[in-house]
C-alpha positions as CSV (number, residue, x, y, z in Angstrom):
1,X,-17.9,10.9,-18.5
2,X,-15.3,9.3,-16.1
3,X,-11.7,9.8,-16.8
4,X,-10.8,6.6,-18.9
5,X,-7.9,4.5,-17.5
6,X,-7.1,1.6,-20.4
7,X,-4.0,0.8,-19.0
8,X,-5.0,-2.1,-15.7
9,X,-6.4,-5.5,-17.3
10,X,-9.5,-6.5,-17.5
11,X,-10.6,-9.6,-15.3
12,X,-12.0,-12.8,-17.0
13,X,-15.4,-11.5,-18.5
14,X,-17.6,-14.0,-17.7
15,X,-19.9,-13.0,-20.9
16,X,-20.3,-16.3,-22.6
17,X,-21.6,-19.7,-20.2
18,X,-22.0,-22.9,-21.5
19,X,-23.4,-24.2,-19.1
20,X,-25.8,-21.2,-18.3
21,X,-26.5,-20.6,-22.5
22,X,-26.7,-24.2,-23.2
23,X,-30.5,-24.0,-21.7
24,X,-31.4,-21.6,-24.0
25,X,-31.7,-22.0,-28.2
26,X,-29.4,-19.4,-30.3
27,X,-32.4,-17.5,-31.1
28,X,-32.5,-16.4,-26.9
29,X,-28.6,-15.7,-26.9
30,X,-28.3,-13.2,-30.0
31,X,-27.4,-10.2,-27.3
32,X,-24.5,-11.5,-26.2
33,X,-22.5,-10.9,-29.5
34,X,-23.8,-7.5,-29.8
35,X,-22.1,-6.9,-26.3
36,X,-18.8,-8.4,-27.0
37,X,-19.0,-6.1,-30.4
38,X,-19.4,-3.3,-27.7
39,X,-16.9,-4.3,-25.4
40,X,-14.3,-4.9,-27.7
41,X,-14.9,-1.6,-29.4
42,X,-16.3,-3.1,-32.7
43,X,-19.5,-1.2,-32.3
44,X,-20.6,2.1,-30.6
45,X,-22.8,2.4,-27.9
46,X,-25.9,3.2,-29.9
47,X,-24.8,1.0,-31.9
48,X,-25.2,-1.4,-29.7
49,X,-28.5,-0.1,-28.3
50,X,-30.1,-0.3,-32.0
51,X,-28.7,-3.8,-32.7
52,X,-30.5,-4.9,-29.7
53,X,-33.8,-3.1,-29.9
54,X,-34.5,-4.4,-33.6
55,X,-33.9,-8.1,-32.1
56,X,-35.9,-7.7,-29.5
57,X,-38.8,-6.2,-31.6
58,X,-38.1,-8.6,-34.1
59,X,-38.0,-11.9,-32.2
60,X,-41.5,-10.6,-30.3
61,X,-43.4,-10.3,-33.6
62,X,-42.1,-13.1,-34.7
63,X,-43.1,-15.4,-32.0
64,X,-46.4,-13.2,-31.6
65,X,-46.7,-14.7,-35.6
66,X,-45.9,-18.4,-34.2
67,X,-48.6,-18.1,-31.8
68,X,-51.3,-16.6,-33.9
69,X,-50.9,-19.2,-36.3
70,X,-50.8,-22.0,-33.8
71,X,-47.5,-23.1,-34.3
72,X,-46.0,-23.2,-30.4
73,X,-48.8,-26.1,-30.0
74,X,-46.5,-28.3,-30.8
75,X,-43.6,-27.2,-28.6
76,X,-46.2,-27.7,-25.9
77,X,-43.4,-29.6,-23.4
78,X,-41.4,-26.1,-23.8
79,X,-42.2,-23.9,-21.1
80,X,-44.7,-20.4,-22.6
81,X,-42.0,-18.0,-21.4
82,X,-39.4,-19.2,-24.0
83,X,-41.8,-20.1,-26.7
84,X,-44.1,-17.1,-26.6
85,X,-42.7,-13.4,-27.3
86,X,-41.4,-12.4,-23.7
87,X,-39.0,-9.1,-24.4
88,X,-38.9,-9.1,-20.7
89,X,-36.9,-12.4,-20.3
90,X,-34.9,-10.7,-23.2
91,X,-34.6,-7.8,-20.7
92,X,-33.5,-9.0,-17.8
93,X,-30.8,-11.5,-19.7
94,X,-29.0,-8.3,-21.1
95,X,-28.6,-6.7,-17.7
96,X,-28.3,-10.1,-16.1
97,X,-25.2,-10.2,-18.3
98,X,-23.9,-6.3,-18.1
99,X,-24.4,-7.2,-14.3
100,X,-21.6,-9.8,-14.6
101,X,-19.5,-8.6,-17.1
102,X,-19.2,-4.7,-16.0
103,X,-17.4,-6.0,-12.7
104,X,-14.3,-7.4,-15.2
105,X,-13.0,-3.4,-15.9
106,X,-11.6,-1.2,-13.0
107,X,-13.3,2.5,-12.0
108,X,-12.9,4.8,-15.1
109,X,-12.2,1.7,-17.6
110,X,-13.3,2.9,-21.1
111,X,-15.4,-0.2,-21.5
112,X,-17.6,0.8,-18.2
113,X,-18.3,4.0,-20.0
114,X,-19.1,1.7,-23.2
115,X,-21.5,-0.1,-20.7
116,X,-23.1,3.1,-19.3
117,X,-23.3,4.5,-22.6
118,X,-25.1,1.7,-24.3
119,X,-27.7,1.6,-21.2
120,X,-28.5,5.6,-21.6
121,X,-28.3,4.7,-26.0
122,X,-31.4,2.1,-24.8
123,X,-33.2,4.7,-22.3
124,X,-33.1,7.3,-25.4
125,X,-34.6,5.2,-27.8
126,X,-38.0,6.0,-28.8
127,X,-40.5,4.2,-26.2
128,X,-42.8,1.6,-28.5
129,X,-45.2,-1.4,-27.7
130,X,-43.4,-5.1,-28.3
131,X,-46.4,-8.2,-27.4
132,X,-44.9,-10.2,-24.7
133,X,-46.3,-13.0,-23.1
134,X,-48.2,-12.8,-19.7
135,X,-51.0,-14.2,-17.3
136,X,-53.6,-13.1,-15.2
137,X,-54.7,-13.8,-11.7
138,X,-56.3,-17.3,-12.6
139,X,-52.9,-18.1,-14.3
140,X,-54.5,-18.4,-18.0
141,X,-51.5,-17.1,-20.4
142,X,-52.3,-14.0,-23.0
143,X,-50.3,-11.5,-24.9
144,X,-50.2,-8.6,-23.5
145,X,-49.5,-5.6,-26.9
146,X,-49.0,-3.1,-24.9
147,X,-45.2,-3.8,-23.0
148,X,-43.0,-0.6,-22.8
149,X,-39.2,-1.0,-24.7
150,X,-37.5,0.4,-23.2
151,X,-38.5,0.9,-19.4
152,X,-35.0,2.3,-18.5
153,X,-34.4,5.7,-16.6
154,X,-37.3,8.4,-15.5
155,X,-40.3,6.8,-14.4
156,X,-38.7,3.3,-15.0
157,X,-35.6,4.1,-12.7
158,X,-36.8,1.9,-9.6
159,X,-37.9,-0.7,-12.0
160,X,-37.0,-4.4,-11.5
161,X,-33.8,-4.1,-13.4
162,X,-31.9,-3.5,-10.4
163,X,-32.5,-7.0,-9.5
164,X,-30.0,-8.0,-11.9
165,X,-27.5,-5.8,-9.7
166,X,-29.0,-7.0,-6.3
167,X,-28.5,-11.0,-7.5
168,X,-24.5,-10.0,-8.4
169,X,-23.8,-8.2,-5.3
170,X,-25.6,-10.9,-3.3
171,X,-22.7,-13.2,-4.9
172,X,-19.9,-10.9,-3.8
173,X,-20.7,-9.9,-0.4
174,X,-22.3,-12.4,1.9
175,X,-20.9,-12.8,5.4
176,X,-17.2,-14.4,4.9
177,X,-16.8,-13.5,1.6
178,X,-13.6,-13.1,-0.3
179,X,-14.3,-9.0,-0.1
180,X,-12.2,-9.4,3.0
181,X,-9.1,-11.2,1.4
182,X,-6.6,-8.2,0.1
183,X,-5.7,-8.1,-3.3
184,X,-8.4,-11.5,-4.3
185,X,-10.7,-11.1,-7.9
186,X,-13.9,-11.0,-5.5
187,X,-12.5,-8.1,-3.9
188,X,-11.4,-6.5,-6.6
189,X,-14.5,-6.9,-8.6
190,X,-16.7,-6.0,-6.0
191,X,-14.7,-2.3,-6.1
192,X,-14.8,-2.2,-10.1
193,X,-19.3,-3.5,-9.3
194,X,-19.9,-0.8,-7.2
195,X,-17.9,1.9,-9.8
196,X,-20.4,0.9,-12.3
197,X,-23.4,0.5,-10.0
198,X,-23.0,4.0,-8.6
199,X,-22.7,5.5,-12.0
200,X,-25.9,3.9,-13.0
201,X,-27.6,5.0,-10.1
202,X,-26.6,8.1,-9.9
203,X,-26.8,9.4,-13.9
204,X,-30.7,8.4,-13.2
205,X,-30.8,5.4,-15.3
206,X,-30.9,2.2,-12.7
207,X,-31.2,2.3,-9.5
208,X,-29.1,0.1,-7.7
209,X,-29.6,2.1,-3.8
210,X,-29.8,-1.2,-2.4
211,X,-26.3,-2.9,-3.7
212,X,-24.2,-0.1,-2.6
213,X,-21.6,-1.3,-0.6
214,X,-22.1,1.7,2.1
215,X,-24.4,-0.1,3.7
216,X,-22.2,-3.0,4.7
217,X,-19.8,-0.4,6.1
218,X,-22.9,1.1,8.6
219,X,-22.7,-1.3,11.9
220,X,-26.3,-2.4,11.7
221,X,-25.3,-4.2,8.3
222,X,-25.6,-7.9,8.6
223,X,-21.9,-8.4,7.1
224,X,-20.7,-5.7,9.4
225,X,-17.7,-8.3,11.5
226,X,-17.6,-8.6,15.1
227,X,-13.6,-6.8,15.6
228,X,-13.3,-8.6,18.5
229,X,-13.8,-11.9,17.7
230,X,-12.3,-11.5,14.0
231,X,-8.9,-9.3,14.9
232,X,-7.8,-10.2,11.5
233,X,-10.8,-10.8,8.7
234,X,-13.1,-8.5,10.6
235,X,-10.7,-5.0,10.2
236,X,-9.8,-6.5,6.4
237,X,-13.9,-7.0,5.5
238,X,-14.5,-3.7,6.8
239,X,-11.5,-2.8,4.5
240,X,-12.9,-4.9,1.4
241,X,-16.0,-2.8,1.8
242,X,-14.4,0.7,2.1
243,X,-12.8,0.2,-0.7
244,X,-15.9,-0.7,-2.4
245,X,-18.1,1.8,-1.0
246,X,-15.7,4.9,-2.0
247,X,-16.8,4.7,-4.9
248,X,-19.8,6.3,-4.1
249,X,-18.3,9.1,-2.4
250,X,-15.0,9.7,-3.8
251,X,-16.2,11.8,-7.2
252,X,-18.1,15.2,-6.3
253,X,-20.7,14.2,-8.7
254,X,-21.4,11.7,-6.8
255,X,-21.1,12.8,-3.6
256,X,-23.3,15.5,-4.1
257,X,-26.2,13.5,-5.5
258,X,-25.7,11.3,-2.0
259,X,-25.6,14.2,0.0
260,X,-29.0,15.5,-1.6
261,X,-30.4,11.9,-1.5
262,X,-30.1,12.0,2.4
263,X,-30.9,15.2,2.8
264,X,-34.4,14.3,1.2
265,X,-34.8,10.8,3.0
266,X,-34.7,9.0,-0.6
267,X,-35.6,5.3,-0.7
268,X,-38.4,3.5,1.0
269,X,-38.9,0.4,3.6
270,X,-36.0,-2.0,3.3
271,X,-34.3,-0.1,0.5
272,X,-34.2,3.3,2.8
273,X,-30.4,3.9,2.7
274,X,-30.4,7.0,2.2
275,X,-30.8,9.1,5.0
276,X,-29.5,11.9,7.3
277,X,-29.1,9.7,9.8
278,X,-26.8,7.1,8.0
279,X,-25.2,10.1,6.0
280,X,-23.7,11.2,9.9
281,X,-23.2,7.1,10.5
282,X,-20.9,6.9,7.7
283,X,-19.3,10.2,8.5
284,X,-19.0,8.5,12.2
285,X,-17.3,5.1,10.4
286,X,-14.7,7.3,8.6
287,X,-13.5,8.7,12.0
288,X,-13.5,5.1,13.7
289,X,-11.1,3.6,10.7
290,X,-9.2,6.7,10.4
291,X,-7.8,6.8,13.9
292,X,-7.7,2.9,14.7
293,X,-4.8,0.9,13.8
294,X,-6.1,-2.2,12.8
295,X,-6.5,-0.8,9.5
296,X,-3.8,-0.4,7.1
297,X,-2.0,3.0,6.6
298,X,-3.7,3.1,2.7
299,X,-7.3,2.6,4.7
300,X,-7.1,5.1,7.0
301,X,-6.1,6.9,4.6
302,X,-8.5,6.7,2.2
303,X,-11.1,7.3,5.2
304,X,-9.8,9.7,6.3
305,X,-9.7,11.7,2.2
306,X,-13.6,10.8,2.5
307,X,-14.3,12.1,6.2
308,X,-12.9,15.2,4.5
309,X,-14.9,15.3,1.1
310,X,-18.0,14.4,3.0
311,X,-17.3,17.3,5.5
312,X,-17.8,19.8,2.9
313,X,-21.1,18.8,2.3
């Protein structure tokens, strides 16, 4: 586990929407208290992990029961996916919110360990069959008996989950983004993102490869600034992103499992980040920022404290 720092504040949580939960009935939204139980320490991680594994096998059966009796007929101008058991939807909410809210604590923060811990709680459950609703190829809906809980970790660690990662960082770091504005939230949240993100990724139980802020750093990365034409926002992006993207290199743990990533050409088509090839591009990009002066003293330093952990490698 990560040494805990308690002591920096947390950002604004963003756990609870109105205008994002108003679209959905209480029934859909029972997760989110379980999390803010977790987050403010009410709970324990597997805690947390059992609360939400008996609601999501509970609500299934329950609207598995609904359909079998024909009772969703009459809800018939509601769309299937909300009516009929779908633990996937269920799914995907949860992380969609971990996704938003793990970006609120800095590296180290007990509560990301809270966060991590309740996702590994999840992965260790016992794997059973929930119905959840489905179609085929001619788009007739069925219920499909025989959907995994919970498909975290092991054979499940490129799963779709990562979206819920991908659609957060997409948020932060577009071209032009506040990443590049010293000191902003979106800065700052984008550093405390990729703390939790690389954790995930790297304990085996998401993987989030393709939100890792190390490829922005890599010149070929379509947010990578033109320095000549932005003397100002273009050395602070690349700044924005260092800081970011230390976070995957910074910890030995980490760096190591990188290292050993590259060295076995993980990833495939667009997702193939790691590689040899950008493992000496990145080594390359902590010499250029080092010994450039458009960079702030604390950046080249900080490149230059990763040029050396990545030269022991």
């Amino acid at each position: 586990m990560a040494t805990q720092d308690t002591r920096a504040p947390a950002l604004d949580l963003r756990l609870f929407d109105e205008e994002y939960d108003e679209k959905f009935s209480d029934d859909y939204l029972v997760y989110k208290p379980i999390l803010s139980n977790l987050i403010q320490e009410i709970i324990s991680p597997s805690q947390a992990a059992s609360q939400i594994d008996e609601w999501v096998t509970r609500d299934a059966d329950t609207r598995l029961g609904r359909v079998e009796r024909g009772e969703v007929i009459e809800e018939a101008e509601e769309s299937e996916w909300l009516t009929w058991p779908n633990p996937a939807r269920h799914l995907m909410m949860i992380f969609r919110s971990v996704a938003e809210v793990c970006s609120a604590f800095p590296p180290a923060h007990a509560t990301q360990d809270a966060l991590i811990a309740f996702i590994h709680a999840l992965s260790q459950l016992p794997k059973h069959h929930v119905p959840c609703y489905s179609s085929d190829m001619s788009h007739q809906t069925f219920i499909d008996k025989t959907y995994t809980l919970w498909p975290i970790g092991g054979e499940f660690f490129t799963g779709s989950l990562a979206q819920q990662f991908r659609d957060e960082a997409d948020k932060m770091s577009y071209p032009f983004s506040d990443v590049e504005t010293p000191g902003s939230e979106v800065q700052i949240r984008w550093r405390n993102f990729q703390a939790f993100i690389a954790r995930l990724t790297t304990s085996g139980l998401v993987d989030c490869s393709d939100s890792a802020a190390l490829y922005n750093i890599l010149t070929s990365a379509y947010t990578y600034p033109d320095l000549e034409e932005r003397r100002i926002g273009g050395p602070n992006r690349i700044a924005g992103d260092l800081m970011a993207a230390s976070q995957w290199l910074a910890s030995d743990q980490m760096r190591k499992w990188l290292y050993e990533q590259c060295k076995a050409e993980g990833g495939e088509g667009v997702h193939k980040i790691w590689t040899m090839q950008n493992w000496q591009n990145w080594r390359n990009q902590m010499s250029f920022i080092q010994g450039d002066e458009r960079f702030g003293a604390e950046i080249r330093a900080l490149a230059e404290s990763l040029a050396e952990k990545m030269a022991q490698e």
